[in-house]
ZAMARGU-4260 file (C-alpha; in steps of 0.2 Angstrom, whole numbers, plus 5000, padded with zeros to 4 digits):
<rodrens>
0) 5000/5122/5291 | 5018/5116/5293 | 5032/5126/5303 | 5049/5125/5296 | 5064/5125/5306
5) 5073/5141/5301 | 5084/5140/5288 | 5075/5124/5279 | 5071/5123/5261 | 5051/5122/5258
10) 5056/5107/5248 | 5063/5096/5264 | 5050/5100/5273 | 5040/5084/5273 | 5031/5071/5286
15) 5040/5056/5289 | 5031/5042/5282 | 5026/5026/5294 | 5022/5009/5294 | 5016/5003/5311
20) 5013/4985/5312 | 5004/4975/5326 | 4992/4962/5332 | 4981/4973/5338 | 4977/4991/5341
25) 4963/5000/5352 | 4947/5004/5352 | 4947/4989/5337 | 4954/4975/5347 | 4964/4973/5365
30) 4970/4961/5376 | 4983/4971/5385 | 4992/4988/5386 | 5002/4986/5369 | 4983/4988/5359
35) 4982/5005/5372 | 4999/5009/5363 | 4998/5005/5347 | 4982/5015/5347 | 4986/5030/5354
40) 5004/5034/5349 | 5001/5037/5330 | 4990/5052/5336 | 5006/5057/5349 | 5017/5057/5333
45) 5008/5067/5322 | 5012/5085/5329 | 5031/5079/5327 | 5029/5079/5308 | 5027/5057/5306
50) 5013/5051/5296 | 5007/5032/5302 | 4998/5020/5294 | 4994/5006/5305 | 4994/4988/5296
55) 4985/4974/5309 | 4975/4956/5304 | 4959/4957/5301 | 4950/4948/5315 | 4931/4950/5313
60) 4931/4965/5327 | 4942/4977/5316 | 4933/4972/5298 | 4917/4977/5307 | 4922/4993/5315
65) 4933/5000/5300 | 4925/5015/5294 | 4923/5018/5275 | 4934/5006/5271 | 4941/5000/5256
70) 4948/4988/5244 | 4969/4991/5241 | 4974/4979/5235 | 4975/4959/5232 | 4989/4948/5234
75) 4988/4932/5225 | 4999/4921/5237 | 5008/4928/5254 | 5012/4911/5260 | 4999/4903/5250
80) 4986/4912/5255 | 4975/4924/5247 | 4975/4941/5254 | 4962/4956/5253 | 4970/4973/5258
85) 4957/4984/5265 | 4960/5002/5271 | 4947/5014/5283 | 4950/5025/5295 | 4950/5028/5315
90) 4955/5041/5325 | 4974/5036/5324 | 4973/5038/5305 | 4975/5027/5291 | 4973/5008/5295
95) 4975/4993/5283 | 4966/4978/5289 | 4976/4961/5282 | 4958/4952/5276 | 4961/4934/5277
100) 4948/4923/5282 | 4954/4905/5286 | 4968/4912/5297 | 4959/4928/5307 | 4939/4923/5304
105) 4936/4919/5324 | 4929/4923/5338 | 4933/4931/5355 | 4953/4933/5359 | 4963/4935/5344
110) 4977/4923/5351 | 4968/4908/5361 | 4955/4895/5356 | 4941/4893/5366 | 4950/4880/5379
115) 4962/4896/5383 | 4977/4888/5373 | 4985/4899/5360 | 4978/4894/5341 | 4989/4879/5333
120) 4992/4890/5318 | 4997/4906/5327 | 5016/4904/5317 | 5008/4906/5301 | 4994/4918/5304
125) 5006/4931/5310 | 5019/4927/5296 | 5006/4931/5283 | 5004/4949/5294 | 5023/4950/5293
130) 5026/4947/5277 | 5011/4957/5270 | 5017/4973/5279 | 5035/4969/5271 | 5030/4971/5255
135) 5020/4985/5257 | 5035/4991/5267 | 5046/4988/5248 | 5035/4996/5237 | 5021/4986/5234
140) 5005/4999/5234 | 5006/5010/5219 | 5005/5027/5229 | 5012/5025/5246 | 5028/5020/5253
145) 5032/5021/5270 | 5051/5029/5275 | 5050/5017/5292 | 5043/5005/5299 | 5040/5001/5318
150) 5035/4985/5320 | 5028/4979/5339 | 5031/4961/5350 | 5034/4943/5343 | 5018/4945/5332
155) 5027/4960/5320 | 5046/4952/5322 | 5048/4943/5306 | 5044/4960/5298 | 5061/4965/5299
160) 5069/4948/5294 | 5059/4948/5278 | 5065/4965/5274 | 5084/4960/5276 | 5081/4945/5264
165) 5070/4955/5251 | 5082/4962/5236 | 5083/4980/5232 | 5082/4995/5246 | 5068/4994/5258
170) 5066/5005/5275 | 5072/5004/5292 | 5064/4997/5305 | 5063/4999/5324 | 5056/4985/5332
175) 5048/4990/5352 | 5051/4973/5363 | 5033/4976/5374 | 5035/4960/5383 | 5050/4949/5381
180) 5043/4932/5388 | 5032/4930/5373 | 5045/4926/5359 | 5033/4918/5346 | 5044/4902/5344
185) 5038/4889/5332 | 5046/4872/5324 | 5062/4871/5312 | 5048/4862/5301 | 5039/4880/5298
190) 5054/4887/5290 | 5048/4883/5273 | 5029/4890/5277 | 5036/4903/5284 | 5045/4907/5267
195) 5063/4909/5277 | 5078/4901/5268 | 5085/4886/5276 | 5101/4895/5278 | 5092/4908/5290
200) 5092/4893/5305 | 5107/4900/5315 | 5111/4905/5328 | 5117/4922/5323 | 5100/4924/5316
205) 5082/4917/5317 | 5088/4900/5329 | 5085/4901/5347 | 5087/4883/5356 | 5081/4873/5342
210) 5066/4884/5337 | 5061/4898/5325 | 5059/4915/5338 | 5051/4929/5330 | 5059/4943/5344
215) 5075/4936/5339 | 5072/4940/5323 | 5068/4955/5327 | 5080/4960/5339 | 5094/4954/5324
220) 5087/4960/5311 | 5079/4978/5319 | 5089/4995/5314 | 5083/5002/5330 | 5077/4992/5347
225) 5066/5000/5358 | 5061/4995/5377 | 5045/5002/5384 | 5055/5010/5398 | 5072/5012/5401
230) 5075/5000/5416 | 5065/4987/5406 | 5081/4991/5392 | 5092/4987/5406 | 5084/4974/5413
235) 5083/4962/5399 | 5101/4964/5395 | 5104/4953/5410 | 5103/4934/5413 | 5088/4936/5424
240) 5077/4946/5413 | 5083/4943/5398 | 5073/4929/5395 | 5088/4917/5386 | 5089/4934/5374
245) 5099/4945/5387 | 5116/4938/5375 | 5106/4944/5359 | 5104/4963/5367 | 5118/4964/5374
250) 5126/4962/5358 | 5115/4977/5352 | 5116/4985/5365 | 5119/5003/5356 | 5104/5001/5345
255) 5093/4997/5362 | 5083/5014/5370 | 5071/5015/5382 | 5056/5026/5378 | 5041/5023/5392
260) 5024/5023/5387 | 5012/5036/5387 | 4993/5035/5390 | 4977/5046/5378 | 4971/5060/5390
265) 4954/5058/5379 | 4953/5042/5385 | 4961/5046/5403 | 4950/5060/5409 | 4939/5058/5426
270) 4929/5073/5419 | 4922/5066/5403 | 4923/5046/5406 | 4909/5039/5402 | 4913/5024/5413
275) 4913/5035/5432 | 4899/5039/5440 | 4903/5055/5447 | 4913/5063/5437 | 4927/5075/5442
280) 4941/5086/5439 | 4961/5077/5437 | 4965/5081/5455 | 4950/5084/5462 | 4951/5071/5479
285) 4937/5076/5487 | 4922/5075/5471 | 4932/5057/5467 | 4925/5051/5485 | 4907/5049/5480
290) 4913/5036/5468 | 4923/5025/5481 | 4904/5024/5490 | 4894/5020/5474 | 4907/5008/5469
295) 4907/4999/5489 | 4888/5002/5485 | 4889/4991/5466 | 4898/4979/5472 | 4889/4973/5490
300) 4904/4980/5501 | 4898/4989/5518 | 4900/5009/5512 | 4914/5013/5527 | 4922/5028/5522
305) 4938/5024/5535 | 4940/5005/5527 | 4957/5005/5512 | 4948/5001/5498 | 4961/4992/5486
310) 4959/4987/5468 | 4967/4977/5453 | 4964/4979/5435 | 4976/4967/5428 | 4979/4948/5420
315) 4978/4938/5433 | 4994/4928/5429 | 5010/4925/5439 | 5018/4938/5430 | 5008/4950/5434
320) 5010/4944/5453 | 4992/4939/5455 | 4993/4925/5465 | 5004/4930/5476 | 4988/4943/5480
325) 4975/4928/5482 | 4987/4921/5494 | 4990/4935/5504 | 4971/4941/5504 | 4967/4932/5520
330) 4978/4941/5531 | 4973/4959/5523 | 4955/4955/5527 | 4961/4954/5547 | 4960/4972/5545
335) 4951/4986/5540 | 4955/4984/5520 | 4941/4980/5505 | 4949/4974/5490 | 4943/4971/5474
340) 4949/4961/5458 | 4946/4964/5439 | 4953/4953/5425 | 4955/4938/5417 | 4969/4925/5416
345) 4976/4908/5422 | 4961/4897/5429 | 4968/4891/5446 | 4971/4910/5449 | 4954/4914/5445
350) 4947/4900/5454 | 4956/4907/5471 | 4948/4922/5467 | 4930/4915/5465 | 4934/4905/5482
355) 4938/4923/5491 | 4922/4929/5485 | 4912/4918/5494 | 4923/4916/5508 | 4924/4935/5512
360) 4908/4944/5503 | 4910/4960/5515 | 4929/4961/5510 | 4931/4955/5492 | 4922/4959/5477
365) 4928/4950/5457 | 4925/4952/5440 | 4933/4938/5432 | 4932/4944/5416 | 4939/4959/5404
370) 4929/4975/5407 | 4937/4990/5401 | 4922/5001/5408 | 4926/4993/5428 | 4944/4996/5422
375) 4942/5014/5421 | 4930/5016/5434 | 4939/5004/5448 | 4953/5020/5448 | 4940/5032/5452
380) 4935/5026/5468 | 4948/5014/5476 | 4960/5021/5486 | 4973/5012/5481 | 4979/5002/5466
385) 4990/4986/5468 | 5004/4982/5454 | 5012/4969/5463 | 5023/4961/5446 | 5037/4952/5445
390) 5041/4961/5429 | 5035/4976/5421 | 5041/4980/5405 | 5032/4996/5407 | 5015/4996/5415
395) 4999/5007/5411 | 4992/5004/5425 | 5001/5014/5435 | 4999/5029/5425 | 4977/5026/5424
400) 4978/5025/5444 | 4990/5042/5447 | 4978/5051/5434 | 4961/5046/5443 | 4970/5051/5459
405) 4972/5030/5466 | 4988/5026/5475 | 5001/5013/5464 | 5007/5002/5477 | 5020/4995/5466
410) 5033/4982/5464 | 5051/4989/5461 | 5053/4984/5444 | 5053/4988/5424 | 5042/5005/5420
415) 5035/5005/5436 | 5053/5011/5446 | 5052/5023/5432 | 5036/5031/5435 | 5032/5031/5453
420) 5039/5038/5467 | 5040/5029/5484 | 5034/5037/5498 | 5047/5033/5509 | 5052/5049/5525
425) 5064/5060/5512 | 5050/5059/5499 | 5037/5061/5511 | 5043/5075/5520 | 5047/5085/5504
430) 5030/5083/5497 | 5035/5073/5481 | 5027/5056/5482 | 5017/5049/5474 | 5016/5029/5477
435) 5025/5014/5484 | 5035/5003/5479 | 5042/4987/5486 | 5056/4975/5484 | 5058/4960/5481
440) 5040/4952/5474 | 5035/4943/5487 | 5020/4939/5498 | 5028/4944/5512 | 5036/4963/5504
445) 5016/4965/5497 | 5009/4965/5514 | 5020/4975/5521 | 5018/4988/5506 | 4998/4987/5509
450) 5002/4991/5529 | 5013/5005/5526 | 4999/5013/5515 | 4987/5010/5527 | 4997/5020/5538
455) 5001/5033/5525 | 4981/5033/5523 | 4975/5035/5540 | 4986/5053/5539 | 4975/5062/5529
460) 4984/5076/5523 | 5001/5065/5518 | 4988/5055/5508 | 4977/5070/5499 | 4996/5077/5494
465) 4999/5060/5486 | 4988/5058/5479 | 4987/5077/5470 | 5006/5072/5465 | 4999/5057/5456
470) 4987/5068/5446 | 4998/5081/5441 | 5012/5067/5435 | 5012/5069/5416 | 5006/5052/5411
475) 5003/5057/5391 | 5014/5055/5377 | 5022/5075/5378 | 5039/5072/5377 | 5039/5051/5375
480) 5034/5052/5358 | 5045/5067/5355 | 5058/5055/5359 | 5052/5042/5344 | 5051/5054/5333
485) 5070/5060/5334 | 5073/5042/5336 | 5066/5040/5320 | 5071/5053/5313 | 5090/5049/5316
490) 5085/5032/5307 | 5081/5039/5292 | 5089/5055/5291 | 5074/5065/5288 | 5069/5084/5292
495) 5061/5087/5309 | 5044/5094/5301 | 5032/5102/5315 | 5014/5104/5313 | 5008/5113/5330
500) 5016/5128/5334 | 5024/5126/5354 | 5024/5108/5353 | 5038/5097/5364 | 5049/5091/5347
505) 5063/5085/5346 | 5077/5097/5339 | 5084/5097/5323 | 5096/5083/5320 | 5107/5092/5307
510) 5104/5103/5291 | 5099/5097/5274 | 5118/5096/5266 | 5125/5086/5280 | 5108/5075/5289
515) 5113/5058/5288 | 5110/5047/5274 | 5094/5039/5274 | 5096/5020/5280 | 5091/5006/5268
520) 5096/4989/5263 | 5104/4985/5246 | 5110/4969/5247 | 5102/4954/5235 | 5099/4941/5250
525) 5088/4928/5241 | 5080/4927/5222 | 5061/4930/5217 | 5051/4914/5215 | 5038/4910/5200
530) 5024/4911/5213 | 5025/4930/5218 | 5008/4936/5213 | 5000/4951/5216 | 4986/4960/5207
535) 4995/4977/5204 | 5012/4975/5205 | 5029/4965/5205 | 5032/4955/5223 | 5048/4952/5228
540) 5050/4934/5233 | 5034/4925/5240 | 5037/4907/5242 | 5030/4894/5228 | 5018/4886/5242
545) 5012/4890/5259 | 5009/4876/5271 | 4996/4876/5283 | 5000/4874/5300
</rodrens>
């Protein structure tokens, strides 16, 4: 049952339609938090009156686990390829699976190859996602249109670009930048498979040093830009973060905001995950010790109660500050400190990692691959976590270890100054932190952050508080999605509609007579082509042949 504001008509009272558009979405498939996100959030939304329908490839992983699904539609020619539409359900709601077997048919990580190197056709196999949810996004399913669309990372960025060059109105879009080093560039020579006019090779718009960018296409193109944290937005409008993009967004700047993440407290909960072995209440410190034992226990590392038992759940990448860990793991292991490592990434990283192993088997324990059930249960006994990155757009980590009641011991950067609160003597001494950050990311600043908890460790009461603080931090979506919503609801000038009486919405933007008209595009920007096909109904331009990369 819906809850009208007071005062609205019945008849403007009605959900916000979306289109969400990704590469991937959890529990189907995930490499990293932005499947966490795009799975969770829809659900996060849906109390604030937005309806989402998720449109992601379908690798063999997602046609497999799509319940009840069916066919939609079929599209003749996307790029020259033929595409089968299926939708099904999962817990986030409605999700159409683009079914296209030559470009998503593969095993293992929907990006890489076997050999760890991204696939040679990943340009085309994300432009036939793009350009399939753009015409959904215009009309193309006979009973459902979406009002938005919120497309996410390089993968979903030439959504927006082929909206701007369809004719007719189509939606807005707002476009969430979830890591700015991955761009998605590809050759001039794609333009054509790609479908994109010649004329579209400019600076002021898909060009970036020679190449086709997807984000910049995005960032152009995007009626809204969102940042998954608000010093992420202001980091990448500088020349150091900004990734060669930082002239793009400043530019943009007022269409920019920074909304963090949020994590599913389904998923999140000590109490009722599967995955630890004693389970316990968010905030309970002392039932969560008995998993730091059976964890030293699992894992061959002597079961001393006094030794700092640090953790990592991460890509073991540069980025990620991963290597500045294996260097430094020598000198932690002088004193009384366990640490232990899970994840996947770069091979030299992982081949330091192997060497520590054997080199230090009462100290260090790895498990150099992805494992989401050790990634949950790492945070349920270690006592502390280590983020040591060298940027963070956002992080979830953080937000998994302060919920399982593991200290973030944090670099000073992106979503992760946003989210923890350093222990330094002012926050100590009032009782408000929760974590500890560090500045710049370097080995040297790491060790000296690890030492520093240790010290903080050995005072039991300043840790057990802590570590209560963590738990009782908000890491959900209350109030983050809150801010999509009137976000999105500003974009399209559409009703705040509430479904759950109580819930955190956001306020009403303005009455019916004077709510802002509803964003579209109007302008003809190129012509239909003879080869637009589709089984059900007219395609706005698709071009005449698709190249295969």
């Amino acid at each position: 049952m819906c809850v009208m504001t007071q005062n609205t008509p019945a008849s403007a009272v009605r959900e916000l339609q979306l289109l969400s558009v990704a590469a991937e979405i959890y529990p189907l498939i995930k490499t990293g938090g932005l499947g966490d996100v795009v799975g969770s959030l829809p659900a996060a939304l849906e109390p604030h009156g937005i309806s989402t329908r998720t449109i992601v490839p379908g690798y063999p992983a997602v046609l497999h686990a799509l319940c009840n699904r069916k066919e939609t539609i079929r599209i003749d020619n996307v790029l020259g390829y033929s595409v089968i539409l299926w939708e099904g359900r999962t817990d986030g709601g409605t999700l159409y699976a683009v079914d296209v077997p030559d470009l998503y048919n593969r095993p293992g990580n929907p990006y890489l190859s076997p050999d760890g190197q991204p696939w040679s056709d990943n340009g085309i196999r994300y432009a036939v996602l793009c350009r399939t949810a753009a015409l959904i996004a215009s009309g193309l399913l006979p009973d459902w249109k979406p009002d938005a669309v919120l497309s996410h990372d390089w993968h979903a960025g030439l959504v927006p670009a082929y909206l701007r060059y369809m004719e007719g109105p189509t939606p807005p879009v707002a476009h969430v930048v979830h890591n700015l080093a991955f761009q998605g560039l590809f050759p001039r020579e794609m333009l054509h498979a790609f479908g994109l006019p010649e004329w579209s090779f400019t600076f002021d718009q898909l060009e970036y040093y020679g190449q086709i960018s997807f984000m910049k296409a995005a960032l152009q193109f995007s009626d809204r830009l969102i940042s998954v944290s608000p010093t992420y937005a202001e980091e990448i409008q500088t020349p150091e973060e900004g990734m060669g993009l930082d002239t793009v967004l400043r530019a943009r700047s007022n269409a920019l905001t920074g909304i963090l993440n949020g994590v599913d407290l389904r998923e999140w909960n000590p109490m009722t995950d599967p995955s630890v072995f004693f389970p316990y209440a968010v905030g309970d410190i002392i039932a969560r010790r008995a998993n730091k034992r059976v964890f030293q226990a699992e894992f061959g590392l002597p079961q001393k109660s006094d030794a700092l038992l640090l953790g990592m759940v991460s890509r073991l990448t540069t980025q990620k500050g991963a290597d500045l860990l294996a260097k430094l793991a020598p000198r932690l292991f002088q004193e009384n400190i366990q640490l232990a490592v899970v994840g996947v990434g770069d091979e030299g990283i992982m081949q330091e990692f192997a060497t520590l192993r054997s080199r230090y088997p009462q100290n260090f324990v790895c498990h150099l691959r992805y494992s989401e059930t050790l990634g949950h249960r790492l945070h349920s006994a270690v006592d502390a976590s280590l983020i040591p990155s060298r940027f963070e757009p956002c992080g979830l980590t953080q937000f998994h270890a302060l919920r399982y009641g593991s200290i973030p011991i944090a670099a000073r950067v992106g979503g992760l100054s946003d989210t923890i609160i350093d222990a330094n003597s002012a926050a100590v001494s009032e009782g408000v932190a929760n974590g500890i950050l560090f500045s710049p990311t370097t080995e040297d600043m790491l060790y000296l952050a690890i030492r520093r908890a240790q010290a903080l460790f050995r005072q039991k009461a300043v840790w057990a508080r802590m570590q209560r603080n963590g738990a009782l931090h908000d890491v959900s979506w209350n109030g983050k999605a809150a801010q999509y919503a009137r976000l999105l609801q500003d974009m399209t000038g559409h009703e705040t509609v509430m479904t759950e009486p109580g819930s955190d919405i956001a306020p009403r933007r303005a009455d019916p007579a004077s709510a802002r008209p509803r964003l579209s595009r109007q302008v003809a920007r190129m012509p239909r082509t003879a080869g637009d096909t589709a089984t059900s109904s007219l395609v706005p331009f698709t071009p005449r042949t698709g190249t295969r990369s």
